[in-house]
C-alpha positions in Angstrom: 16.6 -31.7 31.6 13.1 -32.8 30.2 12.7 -36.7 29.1 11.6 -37.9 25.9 7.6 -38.5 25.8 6.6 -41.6 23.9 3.3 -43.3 23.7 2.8 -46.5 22.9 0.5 -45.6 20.2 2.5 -43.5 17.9 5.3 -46.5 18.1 2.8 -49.0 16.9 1.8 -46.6 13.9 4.9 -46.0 13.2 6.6 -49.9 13.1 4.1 -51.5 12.6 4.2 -52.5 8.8 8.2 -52.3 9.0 7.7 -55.3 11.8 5.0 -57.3 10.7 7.1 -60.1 10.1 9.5 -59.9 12.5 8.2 -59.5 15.7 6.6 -61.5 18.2 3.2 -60.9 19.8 3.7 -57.8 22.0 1.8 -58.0 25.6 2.7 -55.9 27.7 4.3 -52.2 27.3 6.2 -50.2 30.0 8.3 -47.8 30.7 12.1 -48.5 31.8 14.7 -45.7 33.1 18.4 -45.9 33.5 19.7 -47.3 36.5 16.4 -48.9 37.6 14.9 -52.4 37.7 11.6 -52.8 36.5 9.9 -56.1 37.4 7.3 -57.7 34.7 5.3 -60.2 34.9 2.7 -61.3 32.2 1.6 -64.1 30.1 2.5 -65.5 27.7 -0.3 -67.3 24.9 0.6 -71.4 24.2 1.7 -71.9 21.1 3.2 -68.1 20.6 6.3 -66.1 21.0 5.4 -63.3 23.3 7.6 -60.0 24.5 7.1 -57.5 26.5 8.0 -53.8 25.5 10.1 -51.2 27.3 10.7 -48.1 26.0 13.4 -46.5 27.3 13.7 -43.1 29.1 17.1 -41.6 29.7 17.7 -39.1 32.3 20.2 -37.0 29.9 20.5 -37.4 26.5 20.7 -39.9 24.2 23.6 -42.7 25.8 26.4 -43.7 23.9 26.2 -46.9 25.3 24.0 -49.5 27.0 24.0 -52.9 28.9 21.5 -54.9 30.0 21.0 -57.1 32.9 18.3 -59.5 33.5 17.1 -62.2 36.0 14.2 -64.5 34.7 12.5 -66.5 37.3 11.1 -68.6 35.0 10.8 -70.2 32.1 13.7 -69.0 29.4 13.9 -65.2 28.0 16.2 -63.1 26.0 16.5 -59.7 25.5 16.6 -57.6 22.0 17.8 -54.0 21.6 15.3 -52.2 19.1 16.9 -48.2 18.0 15.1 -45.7 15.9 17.1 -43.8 13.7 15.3 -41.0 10.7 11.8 -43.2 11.7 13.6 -46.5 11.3 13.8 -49.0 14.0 17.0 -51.5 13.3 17.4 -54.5 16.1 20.3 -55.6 18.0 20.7 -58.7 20.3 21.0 -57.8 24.0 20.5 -61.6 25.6 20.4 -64.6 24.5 18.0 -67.6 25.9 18.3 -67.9 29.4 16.9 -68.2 32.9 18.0 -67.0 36.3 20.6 -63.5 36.5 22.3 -63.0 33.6 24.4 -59.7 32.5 24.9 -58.5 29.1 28.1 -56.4 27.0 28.1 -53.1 26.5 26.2 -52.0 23.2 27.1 -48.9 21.4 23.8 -47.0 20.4 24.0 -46.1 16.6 24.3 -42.3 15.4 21.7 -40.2 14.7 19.0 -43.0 17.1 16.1 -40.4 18.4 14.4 -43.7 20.9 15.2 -47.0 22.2 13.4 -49.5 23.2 14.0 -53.5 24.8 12.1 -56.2 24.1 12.3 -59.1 26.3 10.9 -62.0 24.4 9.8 -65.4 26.0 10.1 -68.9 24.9 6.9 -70.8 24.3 5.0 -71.0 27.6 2.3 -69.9 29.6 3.5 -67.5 32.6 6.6 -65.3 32.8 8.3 -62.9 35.3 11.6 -61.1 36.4 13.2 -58.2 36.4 15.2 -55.9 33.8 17.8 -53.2 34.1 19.7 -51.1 31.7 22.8 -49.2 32.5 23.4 -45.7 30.1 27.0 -44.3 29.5 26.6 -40.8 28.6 28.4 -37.8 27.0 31.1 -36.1 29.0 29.5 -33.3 31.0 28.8 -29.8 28.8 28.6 -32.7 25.5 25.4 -33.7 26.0 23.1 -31.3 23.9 24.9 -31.4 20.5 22.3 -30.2 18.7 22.5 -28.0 15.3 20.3 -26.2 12.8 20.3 -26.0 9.1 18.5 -23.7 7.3 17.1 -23.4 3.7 16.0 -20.2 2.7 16.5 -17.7 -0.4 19.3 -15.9 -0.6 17.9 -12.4 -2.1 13.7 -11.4 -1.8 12.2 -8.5 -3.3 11.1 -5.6 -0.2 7.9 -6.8 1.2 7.4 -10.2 -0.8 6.8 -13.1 1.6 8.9 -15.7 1.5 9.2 -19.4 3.3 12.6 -20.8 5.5 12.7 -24.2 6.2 14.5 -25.2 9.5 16.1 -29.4 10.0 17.7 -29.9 13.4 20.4 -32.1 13.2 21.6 -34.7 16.5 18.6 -33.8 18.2 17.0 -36.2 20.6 13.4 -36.9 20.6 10.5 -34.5 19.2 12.3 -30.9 18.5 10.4 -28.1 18.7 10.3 -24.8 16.5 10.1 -21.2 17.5 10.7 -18.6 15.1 11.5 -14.9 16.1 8.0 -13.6 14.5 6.2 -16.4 16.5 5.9 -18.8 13.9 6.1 -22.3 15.7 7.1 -25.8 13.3 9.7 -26.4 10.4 8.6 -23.5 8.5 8.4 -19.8 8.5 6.6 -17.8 6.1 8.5 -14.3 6.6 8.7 -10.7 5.2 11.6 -7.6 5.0 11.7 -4.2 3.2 15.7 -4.3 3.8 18.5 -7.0 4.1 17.9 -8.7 7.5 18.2 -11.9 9.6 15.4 -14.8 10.0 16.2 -16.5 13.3 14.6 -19.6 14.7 15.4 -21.5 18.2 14.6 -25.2 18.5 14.6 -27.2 21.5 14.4 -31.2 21.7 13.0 -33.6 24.1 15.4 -33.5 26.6 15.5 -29.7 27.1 19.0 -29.1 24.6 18.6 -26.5 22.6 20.3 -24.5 19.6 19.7 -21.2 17.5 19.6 -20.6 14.0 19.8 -17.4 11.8 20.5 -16.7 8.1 20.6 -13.5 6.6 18.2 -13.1 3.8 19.4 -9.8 1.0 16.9 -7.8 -0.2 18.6 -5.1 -2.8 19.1 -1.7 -2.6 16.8 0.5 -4.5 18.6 1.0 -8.3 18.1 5.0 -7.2 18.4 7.4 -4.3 17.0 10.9 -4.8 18.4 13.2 -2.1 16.0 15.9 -0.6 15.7 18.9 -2.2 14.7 22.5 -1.4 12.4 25.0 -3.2 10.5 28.1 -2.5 6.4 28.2 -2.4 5.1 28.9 -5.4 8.0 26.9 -7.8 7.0 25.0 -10.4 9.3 21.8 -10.0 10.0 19.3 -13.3 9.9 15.5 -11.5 13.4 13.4 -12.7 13.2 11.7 -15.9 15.3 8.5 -15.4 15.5 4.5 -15.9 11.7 4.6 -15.9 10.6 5.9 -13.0 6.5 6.2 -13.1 5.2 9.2 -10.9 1.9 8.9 -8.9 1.0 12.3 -10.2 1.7 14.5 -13.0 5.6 15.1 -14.2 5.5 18.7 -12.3 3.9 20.3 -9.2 3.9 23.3 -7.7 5.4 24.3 -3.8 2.4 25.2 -2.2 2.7 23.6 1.4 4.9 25.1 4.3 5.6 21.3 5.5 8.3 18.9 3.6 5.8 16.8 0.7 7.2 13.5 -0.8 6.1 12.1 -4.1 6.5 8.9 -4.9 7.8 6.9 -8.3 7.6 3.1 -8.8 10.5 1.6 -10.5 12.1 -2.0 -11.5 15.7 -3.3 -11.0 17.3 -6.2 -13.2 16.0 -9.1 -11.1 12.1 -8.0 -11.3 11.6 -6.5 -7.9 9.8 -2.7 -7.8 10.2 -0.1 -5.4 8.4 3.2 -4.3 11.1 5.8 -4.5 10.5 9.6 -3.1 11.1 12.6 -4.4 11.4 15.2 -1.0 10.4 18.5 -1.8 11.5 20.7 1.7 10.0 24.5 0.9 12.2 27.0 2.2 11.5 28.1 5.7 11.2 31.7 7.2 13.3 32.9 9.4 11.6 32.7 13.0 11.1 36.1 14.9 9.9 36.8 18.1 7.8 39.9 19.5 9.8 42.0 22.3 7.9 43.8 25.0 9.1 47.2 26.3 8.8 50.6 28.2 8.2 53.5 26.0 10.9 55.1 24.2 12.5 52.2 25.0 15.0 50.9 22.0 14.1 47.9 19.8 16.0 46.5 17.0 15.0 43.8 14.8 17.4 42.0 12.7 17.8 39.3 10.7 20.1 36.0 10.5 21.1 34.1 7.5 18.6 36.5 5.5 19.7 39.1 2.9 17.6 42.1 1.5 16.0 42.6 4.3 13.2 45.7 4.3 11.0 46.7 7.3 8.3 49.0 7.8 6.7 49.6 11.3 2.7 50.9 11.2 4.4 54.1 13.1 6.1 54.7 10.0 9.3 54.0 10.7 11.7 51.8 8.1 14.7 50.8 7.0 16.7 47.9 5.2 18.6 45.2 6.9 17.9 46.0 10.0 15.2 48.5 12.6 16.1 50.3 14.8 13.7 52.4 17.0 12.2 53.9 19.9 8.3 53.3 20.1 6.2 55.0 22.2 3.4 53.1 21.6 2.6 49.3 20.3 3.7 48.8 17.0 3.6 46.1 14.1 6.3 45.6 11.7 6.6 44.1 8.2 9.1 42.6 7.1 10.3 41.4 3.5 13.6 39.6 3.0 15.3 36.5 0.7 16.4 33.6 2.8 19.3 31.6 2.5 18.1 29.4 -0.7 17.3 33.1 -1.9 13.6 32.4 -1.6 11.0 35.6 -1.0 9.9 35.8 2.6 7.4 37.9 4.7 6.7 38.5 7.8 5.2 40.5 10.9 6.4 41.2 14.5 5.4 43.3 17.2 6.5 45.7 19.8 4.7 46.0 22.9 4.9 48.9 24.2 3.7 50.6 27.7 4.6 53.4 29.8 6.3 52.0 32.6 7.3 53.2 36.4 11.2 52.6 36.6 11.0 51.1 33.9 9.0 47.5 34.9 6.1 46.4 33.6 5.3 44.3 36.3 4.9 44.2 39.7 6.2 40.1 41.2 7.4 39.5 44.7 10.8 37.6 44.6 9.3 36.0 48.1 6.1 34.8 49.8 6.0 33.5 53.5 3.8 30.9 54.4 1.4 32.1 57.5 1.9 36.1 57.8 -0.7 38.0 58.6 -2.9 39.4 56.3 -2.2 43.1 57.4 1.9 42.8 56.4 0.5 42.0 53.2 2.8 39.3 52.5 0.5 36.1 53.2 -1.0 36.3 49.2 1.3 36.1 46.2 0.0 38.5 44.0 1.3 40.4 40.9 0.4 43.7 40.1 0.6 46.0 36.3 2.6 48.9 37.1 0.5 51.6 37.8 2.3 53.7 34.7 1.0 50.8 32.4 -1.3 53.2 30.3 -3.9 52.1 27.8 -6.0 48.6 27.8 -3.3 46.2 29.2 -4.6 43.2 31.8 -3.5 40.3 33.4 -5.6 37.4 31.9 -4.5 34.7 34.3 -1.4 33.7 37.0 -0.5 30.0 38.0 2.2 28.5 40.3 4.1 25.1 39.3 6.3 23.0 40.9 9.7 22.4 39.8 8.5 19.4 37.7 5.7 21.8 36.1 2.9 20.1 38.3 -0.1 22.8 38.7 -0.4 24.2 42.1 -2.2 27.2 41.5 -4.2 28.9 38.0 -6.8 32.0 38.4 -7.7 34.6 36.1 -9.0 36.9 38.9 -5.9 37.4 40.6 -7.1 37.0 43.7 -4.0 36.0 45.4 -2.3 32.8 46.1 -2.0 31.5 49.7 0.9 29.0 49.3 -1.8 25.9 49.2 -1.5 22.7 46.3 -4.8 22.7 45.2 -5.0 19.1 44.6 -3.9 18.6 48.3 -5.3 22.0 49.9 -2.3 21.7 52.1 1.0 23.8 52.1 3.4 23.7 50.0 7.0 23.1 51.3 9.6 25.8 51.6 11.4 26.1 48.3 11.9 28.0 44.6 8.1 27.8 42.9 7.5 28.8 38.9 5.1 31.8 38.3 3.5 32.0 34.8 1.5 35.2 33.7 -0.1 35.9 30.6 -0.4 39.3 29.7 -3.3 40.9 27.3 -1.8 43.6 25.5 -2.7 45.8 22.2 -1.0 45.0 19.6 -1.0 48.5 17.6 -3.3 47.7 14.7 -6.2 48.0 16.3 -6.3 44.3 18.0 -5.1 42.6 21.2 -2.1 39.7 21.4 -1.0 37.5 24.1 2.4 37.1 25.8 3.4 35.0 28.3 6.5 35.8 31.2 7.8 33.4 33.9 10.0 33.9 36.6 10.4 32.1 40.0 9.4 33.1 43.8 11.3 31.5 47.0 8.8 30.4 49.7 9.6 29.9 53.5 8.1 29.4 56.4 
């Protein structure tokens, strides 16, 4: 463990008008350890009582008990026990007058003493020397750091407001240290919460013991909870009218985003603390449909779930309630109108691509691509190809390999072919199962184009 740090300045501050009167003439100050003999020599002023000043640095903690031996080579000493207790030093006779060896009793060190100090004090004279050594009894092993930590803090804050805790150690040795969980470092903390939590603090004193502190500081629940609720765009919605509650805006508001909107009130509970308290508006969402791609004449239906009232109308003329079903021989948008499941009004469109396919595929993707064929097998490029039935103005817009992890091996939108090589790497790819992306350009029977995208895999060996 770490030992205690005195200079000999702060002690003089500190016990100096306490002593005044009863001390002698100080001159000489060391440092003394357990176990250890520390010789002295020094003079000593005619016509004065001189001592010399030891501080005392255990190699633990604080001892429980002391004794002091001394051998004086010449003229008479004694030795006096000074223990500092809450910034108070108190004395206590070690030896009495003597010269040559002399061994002391065993002295208990009061409770709650944070230093010790000896002072060997000299008869009148001119020249003294000898040597001094204090044995230390200590706490049973594990006993030593006995530290604890009390702290003052309020028991409820308001959410937000700042607030002080005040920490005291208690059977600490030495200096003690503060360090706070927001990094706050001495006595105090100056802390803030939004919700009932803990304020925790670790101190450590000068011999390394330390101890951790916590209280739990309430900060009330709001006096009201709104739960989320669920409208459709356009409603006009009344805010609640209760306890008080202050609005930012206007009593009412109309549903006009897709996304969820909060407004929020201010209000006061009994003890004086406010709180911002929302009001969750959550518009009614569609329900999601997705575009289908097919061969002519090929049947689509398009349904929907959860919804009711359902009507559809396809630009080839085709419609019907609840649900379509058709065969399209070219690409077609549909509308469709429906309530959802808070009963809201809903709209939408979807499409069917449609083109006039060769067995029925679209398109053309080889399910494997050997590394170093020759070019004249025609199996050294990965390439995909439109069906050659694929009427009208449908393209490929671009092709890209990834790895299993979705790295980027490969993107062109010439599709000229790929040759099994990373491109960040310009090396070949190990054998294995490779992703294939294409993006398709396709009209989407209104007069414009769309974009779809289909994946698949491809095996590659050597």
């Amino acid at each position: 463990m770490g030992k205690t740090v005195l200079t000999i300045f702060s002690f003089l501050i500190s016990t100096t008008a306490t002593w005044a009167q009863q001390l002698p003439q100080i001159v000489r100050w060391d440092t003394l350890y357990c176990g250890v003999k520390e010789q002295y020599v020094y003079d000593a002023p005619n016509a004065a009582v001189t001592a010399a000043a030891f501080v005392l640095r255990p190699d633990q903690c604080m001892p429980l008990r002391l004794r002091v031996s001394q051998e004086a080579y010449s003229i008479p000493d004694s030795i006096a026990y000074a223990f500092r207790s809450n910034g108070q030093w108190q004395t206590q006779m070690g030896l009495p007058w003597h010269s040559g060896y002399k061994l002391g009793n065993w002295v208990n060190v009061p409770d709650g003493t944070d230093s010790i100090m000896l002072l060997n004090i000299n008869n009148l004279g001119d020249y003294t020397r000898g040597w001094v050594m204090v044995e230390c009894q200590y706490p049973p092993a594990g006993l030593c750091c006995t530290m604890g930590i009390t702290l003052n803090a309020p028991e409820k804050v308001c959410p937000g407001d700042e607030f002080v805790v005040e920490a005291s150690a208690t059977k600490g040795s030495g200096q003690v240290s503060y360090v706070w969980a927001n990094g706050d470092t001495g006595t105090t903390c100056v802390a803030s919460i939004i919700q009932t939590g803990s304020v925790n603090v670790t101190a450590t004193d000068a011999y390394g013991c330390t101890a951790v502190g916590s209280v739990v500081v309430s900060v009330p629940d709001a006096p009201i909870i709104f739960e989320p609720v669920t409208a459709c765009l356009g409603d006009t919605l009344s805010l609640p009218d209760t306890m008080g509650i202050v609005w930012a805006i206007d009593d009412s508001f109309v549903v006009v985003q897709q996304n969820s909107v909060s407004v929020i009130g201010t209000i006061a509970d009994a003890i004086g603390c406010d709180y911002e308290i929302p009001f969750t508006v959550a518009p009614s969402q569609r329900v999601p449909l997705t575009d289908t791609m097919v061969c002519a004449g090929e049947a689509v239906e398009f349904a929907l779930s959860g919804a009711s009232n359902s009507h559809w109308v396809a630009s080839d003329g085709n419609n019907m309630t609840e649900a379509l079903r058709f065969r399209p021989m070219e690409s077609t948008s549909v509308i469709v109108s429906y309530s959802d499941q808070n009963d809201c009004p809903q709209g939408d469109t979807v499409y069917a691509f449609v083109a006039q396919c060769y067995n029925d595929s679209l398109l053309y993707v080889p399910n494997i691509f050997s590394l170093g064929v020759v070019e004249q097998e025609g199996n050294n490029l990965f390439r995909v190809f439109l069906s050659p039935r694929v009427l009208g103005e449908w393209s490929i817009e671009s092709v890209s390999i990834h790895d299993r992890w979705g790295g980027l091996l490969y993107d062109s939108r010439s599709n000229e072919g790929w040759d099994g090589t990373a491109r960040t790497t310009s090396q070949p790819v190990q054998a294995g199962v490779y992703i294939w992306v294409v993006v398709l350009r396709a009209p989407d029977g209104d007069g414009g184009f769309k974009r779809f995208t289909l994946r698949g895999d491809v095996t590659v060996v050597k």
